[in-house]
C-alpha positions in Angstrom: -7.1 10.8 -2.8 -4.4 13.2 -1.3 -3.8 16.6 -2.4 0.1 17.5 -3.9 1.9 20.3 -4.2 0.2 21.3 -7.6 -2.8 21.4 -6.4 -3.8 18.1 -8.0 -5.6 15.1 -6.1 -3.5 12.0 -6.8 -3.8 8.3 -5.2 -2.5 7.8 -1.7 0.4 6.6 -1.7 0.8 2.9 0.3 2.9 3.0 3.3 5.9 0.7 3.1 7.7 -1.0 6.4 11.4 -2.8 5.6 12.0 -5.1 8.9 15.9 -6.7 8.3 17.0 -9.3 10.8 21.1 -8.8 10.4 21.4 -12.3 12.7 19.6 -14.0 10.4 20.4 -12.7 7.0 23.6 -10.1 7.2 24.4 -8.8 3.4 27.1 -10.9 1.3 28.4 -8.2 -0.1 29.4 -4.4 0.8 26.3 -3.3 3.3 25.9 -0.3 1.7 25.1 -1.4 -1.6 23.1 -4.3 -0.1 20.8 -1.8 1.9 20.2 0.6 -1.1 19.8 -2.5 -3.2 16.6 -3.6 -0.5 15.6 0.1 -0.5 14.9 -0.2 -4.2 12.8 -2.9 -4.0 10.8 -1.7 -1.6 9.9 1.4 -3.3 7.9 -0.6 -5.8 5.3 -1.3 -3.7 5.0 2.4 -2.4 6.4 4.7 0.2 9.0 3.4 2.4 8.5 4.8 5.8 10.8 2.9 7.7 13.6 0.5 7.3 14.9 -1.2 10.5 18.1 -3.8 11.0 18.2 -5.6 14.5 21.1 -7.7 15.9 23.3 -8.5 19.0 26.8 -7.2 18.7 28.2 -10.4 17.7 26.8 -9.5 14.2 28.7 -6.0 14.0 31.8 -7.6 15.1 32.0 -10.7 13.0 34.6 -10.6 9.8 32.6 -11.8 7.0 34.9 -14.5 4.6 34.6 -11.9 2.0 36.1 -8.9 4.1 38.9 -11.2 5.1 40.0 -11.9 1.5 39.4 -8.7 0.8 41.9 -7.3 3.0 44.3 -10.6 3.0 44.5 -10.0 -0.9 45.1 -6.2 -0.2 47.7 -6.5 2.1 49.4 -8.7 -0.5 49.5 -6.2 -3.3 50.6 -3.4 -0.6 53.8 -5.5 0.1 54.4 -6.2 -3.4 54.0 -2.4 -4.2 56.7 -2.0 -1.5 59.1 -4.2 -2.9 58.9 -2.6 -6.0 57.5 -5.7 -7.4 54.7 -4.4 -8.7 54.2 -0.7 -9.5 50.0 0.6 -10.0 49.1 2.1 -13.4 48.0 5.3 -12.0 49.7 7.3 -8.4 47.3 7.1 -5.6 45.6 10.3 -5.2 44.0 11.7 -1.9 40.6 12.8 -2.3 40.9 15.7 0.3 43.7 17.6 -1.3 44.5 15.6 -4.3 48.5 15.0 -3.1 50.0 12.3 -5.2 51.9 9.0 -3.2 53.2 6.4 -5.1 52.1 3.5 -3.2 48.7 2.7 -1.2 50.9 2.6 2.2 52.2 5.9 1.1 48.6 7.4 1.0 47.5 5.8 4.3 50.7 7.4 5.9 50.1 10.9 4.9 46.2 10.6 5.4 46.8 9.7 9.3 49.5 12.2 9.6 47.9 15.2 7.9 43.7 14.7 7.5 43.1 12.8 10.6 45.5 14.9 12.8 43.3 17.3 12.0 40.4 15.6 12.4 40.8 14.6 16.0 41.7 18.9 16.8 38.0 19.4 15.3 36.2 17.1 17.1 38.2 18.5 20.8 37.2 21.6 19.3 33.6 20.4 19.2 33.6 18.9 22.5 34.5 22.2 24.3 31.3 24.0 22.5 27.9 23.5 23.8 24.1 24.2 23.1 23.8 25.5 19.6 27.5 26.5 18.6 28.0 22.9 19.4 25.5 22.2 16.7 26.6 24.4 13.9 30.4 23.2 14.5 29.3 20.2 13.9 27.4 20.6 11.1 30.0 22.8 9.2 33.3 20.8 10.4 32.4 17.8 11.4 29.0 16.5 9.8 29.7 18.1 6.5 33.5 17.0 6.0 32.1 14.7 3.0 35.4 14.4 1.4 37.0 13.2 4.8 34.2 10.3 4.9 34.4 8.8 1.7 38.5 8.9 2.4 38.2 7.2 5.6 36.0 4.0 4.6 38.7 3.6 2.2 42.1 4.6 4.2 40.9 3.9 7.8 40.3 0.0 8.8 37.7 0.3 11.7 38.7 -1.4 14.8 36.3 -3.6 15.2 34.1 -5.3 12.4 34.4 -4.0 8.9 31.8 -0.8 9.7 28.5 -3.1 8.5 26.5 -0.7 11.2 28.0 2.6 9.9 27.4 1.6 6.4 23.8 0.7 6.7 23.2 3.9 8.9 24.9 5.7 5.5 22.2 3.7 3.1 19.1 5.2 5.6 19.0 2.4 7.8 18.2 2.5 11.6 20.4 -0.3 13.2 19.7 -1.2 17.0 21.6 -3.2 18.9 20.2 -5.5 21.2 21.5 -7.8 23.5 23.0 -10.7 23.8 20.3 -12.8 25.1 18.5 -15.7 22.6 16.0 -14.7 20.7 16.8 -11.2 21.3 16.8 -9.8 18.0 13.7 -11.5 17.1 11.4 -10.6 20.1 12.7 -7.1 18.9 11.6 -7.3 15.7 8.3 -9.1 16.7 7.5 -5.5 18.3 8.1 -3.4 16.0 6.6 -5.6 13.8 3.3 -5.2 16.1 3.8 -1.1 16.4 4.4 -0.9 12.6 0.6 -2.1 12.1 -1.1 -0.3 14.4 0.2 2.8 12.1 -2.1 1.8 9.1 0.4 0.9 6.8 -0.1 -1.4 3.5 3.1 -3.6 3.1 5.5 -5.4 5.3 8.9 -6.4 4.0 10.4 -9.0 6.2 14.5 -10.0 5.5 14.5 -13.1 7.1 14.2 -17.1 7.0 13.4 -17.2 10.5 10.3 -19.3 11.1 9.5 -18.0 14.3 7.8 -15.2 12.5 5.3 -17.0 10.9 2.5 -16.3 13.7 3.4 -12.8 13.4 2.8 -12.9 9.3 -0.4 -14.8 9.8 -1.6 -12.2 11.9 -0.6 -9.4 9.7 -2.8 -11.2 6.8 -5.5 -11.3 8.6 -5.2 -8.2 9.1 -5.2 -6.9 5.1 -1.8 -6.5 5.5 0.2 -6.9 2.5 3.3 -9.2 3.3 6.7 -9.9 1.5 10.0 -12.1 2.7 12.9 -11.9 1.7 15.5 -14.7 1.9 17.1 -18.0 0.6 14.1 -20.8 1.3 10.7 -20.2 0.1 9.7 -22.6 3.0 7.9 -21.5 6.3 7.8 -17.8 6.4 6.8 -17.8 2.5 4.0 -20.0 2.9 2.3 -17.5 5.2 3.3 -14.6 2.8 2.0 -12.7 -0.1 5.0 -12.7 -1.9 8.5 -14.6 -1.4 11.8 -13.0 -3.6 15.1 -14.4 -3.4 17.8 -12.4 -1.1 20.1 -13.1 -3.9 18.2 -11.6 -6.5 17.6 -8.7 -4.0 21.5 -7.6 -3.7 22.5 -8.1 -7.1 19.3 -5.7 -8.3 18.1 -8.8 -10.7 14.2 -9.0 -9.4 12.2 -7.2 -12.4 9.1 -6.3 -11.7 7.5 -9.6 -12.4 8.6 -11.0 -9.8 6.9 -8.7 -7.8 3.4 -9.5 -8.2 1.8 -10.6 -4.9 0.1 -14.3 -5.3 -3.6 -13.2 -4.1 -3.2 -11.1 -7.6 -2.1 -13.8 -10.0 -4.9 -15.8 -8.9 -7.4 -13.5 -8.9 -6.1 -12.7 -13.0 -6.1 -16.9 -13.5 -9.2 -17.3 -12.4 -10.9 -13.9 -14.3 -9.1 -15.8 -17.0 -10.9 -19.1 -16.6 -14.0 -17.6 -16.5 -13.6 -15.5 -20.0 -11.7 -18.1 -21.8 -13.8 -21.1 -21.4 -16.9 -19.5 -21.0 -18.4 -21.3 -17.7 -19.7 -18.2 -16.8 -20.4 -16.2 -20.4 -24.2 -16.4 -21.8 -22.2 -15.9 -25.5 -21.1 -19.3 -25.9 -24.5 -20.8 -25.5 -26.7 -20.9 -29.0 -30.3 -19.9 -29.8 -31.7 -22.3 -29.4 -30.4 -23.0 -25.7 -31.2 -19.8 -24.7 -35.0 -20.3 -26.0 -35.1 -23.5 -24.1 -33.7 -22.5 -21.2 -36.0 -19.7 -20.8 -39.3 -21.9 -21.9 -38.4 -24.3 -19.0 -38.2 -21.4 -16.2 -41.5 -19.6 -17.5 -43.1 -23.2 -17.0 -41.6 -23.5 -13.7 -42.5 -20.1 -12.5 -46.2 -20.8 -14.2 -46.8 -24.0 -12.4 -46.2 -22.7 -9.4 -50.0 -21.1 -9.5 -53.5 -22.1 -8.8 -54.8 -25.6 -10.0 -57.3 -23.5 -12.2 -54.4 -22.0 -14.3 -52.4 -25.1 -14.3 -55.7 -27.0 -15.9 -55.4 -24.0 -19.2 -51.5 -24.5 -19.3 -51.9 -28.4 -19.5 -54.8 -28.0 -22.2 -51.9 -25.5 -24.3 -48.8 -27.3 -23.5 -50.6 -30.7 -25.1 -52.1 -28.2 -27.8 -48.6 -27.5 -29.0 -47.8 -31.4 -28.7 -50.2 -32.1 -31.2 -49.4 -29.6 -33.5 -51.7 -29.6 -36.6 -54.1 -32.0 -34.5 -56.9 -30.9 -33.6 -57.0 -28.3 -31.1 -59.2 -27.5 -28.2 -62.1 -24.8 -28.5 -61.3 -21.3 -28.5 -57.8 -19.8 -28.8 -55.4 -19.3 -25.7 -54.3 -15.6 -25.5 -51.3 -14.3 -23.5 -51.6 -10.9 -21.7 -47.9 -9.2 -22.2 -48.4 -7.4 -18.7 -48.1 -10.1 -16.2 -48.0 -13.4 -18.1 -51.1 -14.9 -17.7 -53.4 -17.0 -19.8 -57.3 -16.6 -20.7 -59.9 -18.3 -23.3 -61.5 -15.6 -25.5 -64.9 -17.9 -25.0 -64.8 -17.7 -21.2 -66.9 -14.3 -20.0 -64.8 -12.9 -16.9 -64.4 -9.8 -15.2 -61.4 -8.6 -16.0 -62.3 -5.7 -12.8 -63.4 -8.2 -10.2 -62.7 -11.5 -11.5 -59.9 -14.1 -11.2 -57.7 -11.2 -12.9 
């Protein structure tokens, strides 16, 4: 129990790691949206401390097939619109200072000319400064030009890639770049794998169908480490998880939160549920009469584990009740409550320092 800001002890909340292998599984759709999608997700099963993406470089250069139709069919329409072929519904409006341009190429033109002319005298600006006027210019010009960002993903093709690194860094997302050796990415993630449990934390989110990280999940479950992968084969790696969800379902935000129970749960509720509903463990479903049995035949077994003098009276009464309305032996067979035993009201013992 953790104290809040109210004063009022609540649960502790589980720590949450999000691993990403970009080599492995890079997002099909725009990165950002991919990365906040994953972020969601993760949230469910508690605090997300850290989300990580590794790759070489050839996976921050690579066109996707989707960003090259994307910009093949773009270019199209900007050629049409051109022509005068085709004319847009609406002008194209700049988002810095809301000028009006009748064609797409027309608002690229004037953004270069005017809003990243100005840009580039800003960040010369910057570089002259240093210590901490460096740091507020940057912070009032630079870092918090939000209009000027959301232009530029639009307006401004990066020149190299499509900017998959600068959107996940945008979504919360530290991206590291390794090198371009084999294996690289995943020895990478291997460690931090290995430093993200010797924090303490409670769940492990892996995005990958790698199965050289199936030793590594193994070890994490040994550990009481709550595991989850994330990809398009429920083979290797989500044998040795708690939980496999589709990568799919993951981007287009269709995993509901049934999907997210973890396997060691659902059995543990199948098998509580075995044992309530056909009663191999419940004392109710037995009848009287069971029950008197039952507990007849362990007071004789207890019994006959005594002396031979006791098990010569508990012969003489268990044929007495054979009989039934035969005759029955001489004097009457009395139980004492206290500790079970059985006497003859015609024997004179001690009770002080006899065989009681």
């Amino acid at each position: 129990m953790v104290r809040n800001k109210q004063g009022v002890y609540t649960p502790k909340p589980k720590k949450v790691v999000v691993l990403w292998d970009l080599d492995n599984k890079p997002p099909r759709g725009p990165p950002y949206e991919a990365a906040t999608a994953l972020k969601r997700v993760a949230e469910r099963f508690g605090e997300v401390v850290e989300v990580s993406a590794y790759a070489n470089r050839h996976a921050f250069i690579h066109l996707p097939r989707w960003v090259v139709d994307e910009r093949r069919e773009r270019k199209q329409v900007d050629i049409l619109e051109r022509k005068g072929i085709v004319s847009p519904p609406q002008p194209y409006i700049c988002s810095v200072c809301g000028r009006k341009c009748k064609t797409n190429l027309d608002l690229k033109k004037h953004f270069k000319q005017l809003h990243e002319r100005e840009r580039e005298k800003k960040l010369n600006r910057m570089r002259s400064l240093k210590g901490k006027k460096r740091q507020k210019y940057r912070e009032k010009y630079i870092s918090g030009n939000h209009k000027y960002n959301e232009a530029a993903r639009v307006l401004v093709r990066p020149k190299v890639g499509y900017g998959l690194a600068a959107e996940l860094r945008r979504a919360g997302v530290y991206v590291k770049t390794v090198e371009d050796k084999p294996q690289a990415a995943d020895w990478a993630l291997k460690r931090q794998m290995q430093h993200s449990m010797s924090r303490g934390i409670d769940w492990l989110l892996l995005v990958s169908d790698d199965s050289d990280f199936s030793d590594m999940l193994r070890k994490a479950r040994e550990a009481d480490l709550g595991t989850v992968v994330i990809g398009d084969w429920d083979r290797a790696l989500g044998r040795h998880a708690d939980l496999w969800v589709p990568w799919n379902g993951v981007e287009s935000g269709e995993v509901r939160d049934e999907d997210l129970v973890p396997r060691k749960r659902v059995e543990r509720e199948e098998l509580n549920r075995d044992e309530d509903g056909n009663g191999l463990f419940s004392i109710s479903v037995f009848d009287e009469d069971s029950e008197d049995s039952e507990l007849d035949s362990v007071v004789n077994e207890i019994i006959r584990g005594r002396s031979g003098f006791r098990d010569m009276r508990i012969l003489a009464f268990s044929e007495g009740e054979e009989e039934g309305d035969e005759e029955q032996e001489e004097g009457e067979w009395v139980t004492e409550e206290a500790n079970g035993d059985y006497f003859s009201e015609d024997e004179d013992f001690e009770r002080d320092g006899g065989y009681f």
